[in-house]
Wavefront OBJ file of the C-alpha trace (Angstrom):
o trace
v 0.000 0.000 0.000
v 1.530 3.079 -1.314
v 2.068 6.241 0.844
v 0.724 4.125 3.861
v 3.249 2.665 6.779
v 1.647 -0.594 9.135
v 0.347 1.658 11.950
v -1.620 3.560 9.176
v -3.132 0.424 7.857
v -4.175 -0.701 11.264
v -5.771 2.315 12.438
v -7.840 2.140 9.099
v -8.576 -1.036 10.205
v -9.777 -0.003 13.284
v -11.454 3.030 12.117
v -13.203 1.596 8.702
v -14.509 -1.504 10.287
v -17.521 -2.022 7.434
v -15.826 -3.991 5.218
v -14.618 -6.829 8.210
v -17.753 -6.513 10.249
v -20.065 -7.175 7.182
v -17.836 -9.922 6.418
v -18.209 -11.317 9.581
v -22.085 -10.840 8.984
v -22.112 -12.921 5.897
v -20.139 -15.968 7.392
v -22.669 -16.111 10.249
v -25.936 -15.738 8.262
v -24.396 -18.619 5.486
v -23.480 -20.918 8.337
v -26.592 -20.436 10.377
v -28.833 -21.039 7.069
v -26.541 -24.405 6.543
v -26.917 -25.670 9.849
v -30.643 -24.781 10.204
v -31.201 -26.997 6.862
v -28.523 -29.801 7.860
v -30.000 -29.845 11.479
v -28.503 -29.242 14.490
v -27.090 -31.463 17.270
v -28.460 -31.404 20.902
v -25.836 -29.047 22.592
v -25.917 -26.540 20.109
v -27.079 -23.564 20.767
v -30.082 -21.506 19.010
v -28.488 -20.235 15.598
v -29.877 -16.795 14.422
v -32.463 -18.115 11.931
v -34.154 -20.076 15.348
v -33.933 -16.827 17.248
v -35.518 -14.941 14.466
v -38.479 -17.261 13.644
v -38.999 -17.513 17.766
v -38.883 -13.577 17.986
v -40.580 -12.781 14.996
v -43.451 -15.714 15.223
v -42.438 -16.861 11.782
v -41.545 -20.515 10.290
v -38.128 -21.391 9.708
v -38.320 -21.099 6.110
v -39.381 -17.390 6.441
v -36.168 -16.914 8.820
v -34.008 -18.356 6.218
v -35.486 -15.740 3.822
v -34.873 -13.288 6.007
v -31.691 -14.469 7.542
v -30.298 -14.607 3.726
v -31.830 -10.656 3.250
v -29.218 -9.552 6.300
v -26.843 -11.514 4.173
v -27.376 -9.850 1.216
v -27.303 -6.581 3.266
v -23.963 -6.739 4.187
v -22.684 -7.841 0.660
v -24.237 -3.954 0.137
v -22.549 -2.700 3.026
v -19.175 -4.577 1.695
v -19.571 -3.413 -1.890
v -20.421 0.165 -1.131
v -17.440 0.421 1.627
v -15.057 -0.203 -1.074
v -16.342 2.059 -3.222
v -16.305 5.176 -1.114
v -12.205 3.919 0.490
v -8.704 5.309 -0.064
v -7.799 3.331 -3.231
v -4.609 2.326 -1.412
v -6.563 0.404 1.273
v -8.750 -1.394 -0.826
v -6.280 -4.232 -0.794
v -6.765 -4.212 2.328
v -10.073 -4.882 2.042
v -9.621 -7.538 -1.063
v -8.931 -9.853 1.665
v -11.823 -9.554 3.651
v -14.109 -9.263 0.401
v -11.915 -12.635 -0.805
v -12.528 -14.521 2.421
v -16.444 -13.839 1.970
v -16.712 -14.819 -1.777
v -14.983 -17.746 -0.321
v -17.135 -18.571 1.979
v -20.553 -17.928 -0.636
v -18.792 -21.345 -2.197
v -18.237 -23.432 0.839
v -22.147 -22.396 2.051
v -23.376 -22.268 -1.810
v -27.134 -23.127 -1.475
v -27.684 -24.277 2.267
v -24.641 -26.979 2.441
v -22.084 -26.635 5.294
v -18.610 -27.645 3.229
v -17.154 -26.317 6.098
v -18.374 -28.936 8.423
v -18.771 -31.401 5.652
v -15.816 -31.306 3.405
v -16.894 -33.780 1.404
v -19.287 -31.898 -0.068
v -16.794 -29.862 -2.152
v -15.055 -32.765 -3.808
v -17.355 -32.206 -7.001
v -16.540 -28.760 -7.080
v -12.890 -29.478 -6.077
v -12.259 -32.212 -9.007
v -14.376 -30.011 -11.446
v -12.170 -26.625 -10.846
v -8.693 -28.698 -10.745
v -8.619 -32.119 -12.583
v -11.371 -31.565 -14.871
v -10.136 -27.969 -15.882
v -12.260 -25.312 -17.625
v -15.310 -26.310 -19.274
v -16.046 -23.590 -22.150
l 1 2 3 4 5 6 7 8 9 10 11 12 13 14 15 16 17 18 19 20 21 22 23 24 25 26 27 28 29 30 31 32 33 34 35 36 37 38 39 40 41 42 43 44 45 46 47 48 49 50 51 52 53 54 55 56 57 58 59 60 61 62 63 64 65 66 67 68 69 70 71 72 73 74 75 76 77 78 79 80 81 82 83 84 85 86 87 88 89 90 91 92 93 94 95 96 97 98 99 100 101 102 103 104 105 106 107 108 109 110 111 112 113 114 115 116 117 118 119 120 121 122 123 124 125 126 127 128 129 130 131 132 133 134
């Protein structure tokens, strides 16, 4: 980052939390809507689409929907951050925005890859043995 030492970059950090905080908004919404739709185990705790359909008196499919409207929220909050930044920061802020596209693939359409790796072999053998499909 041009024109900007370590301290600088950390107190934007601090300072310019958007980016990181809607991140971290994303990866809990994804993983909630995964483990509401793989089911839970006994010990866990209430995940955020539970807490919403108990607050709001809704079914869990309508907490999903809007659990995955908060998600799509902060990919708003993310995208407009980096358009109003310093230029020099927003590599910075690649890596958080990298992190959550990562993380859209890993929860892509309900399933937990995270907790169930297996579930990415397709996608895994498709992107790197199979190569590009055109």
């Amino acid at each position: 980052m041009p024109g900007y030492n370590a301290r600088e970059a950390f107190q934007w950090a601090i300072g310019v939390p958007d980016v990181v905080t809607a991140s971290g908004e994303v990866a809990r919404s994804l993983n909630d809507i995964a483990s509401y739709k793989k089911g839970k185990n006994k010990k866990d705790v209430a995940s955020s689409v539970e807490c919403y359909a108990k607050e709001h008196g809704t079914s869990g499919e309508e907490a999903v929907t809007a659990i995955a409207g908060m998600a799509k929220h902060a990919w708003r909050t993310i995208n407009r951050s980096c358009m109003v930044m310093d230029s020099a920061m927003l590599p910075a802020a690649q890596l958080a925005v990298n992190l959550t596209k990562t993380l859209e693939v890993i929860y892509l359409g309900g399933r937990d890859a995270y907790t169930f790796a297996a579930d990415l072999k397709d996608l895994v053998v498709s992107l790197f043995l199979n190569g590009p499909t055109v």
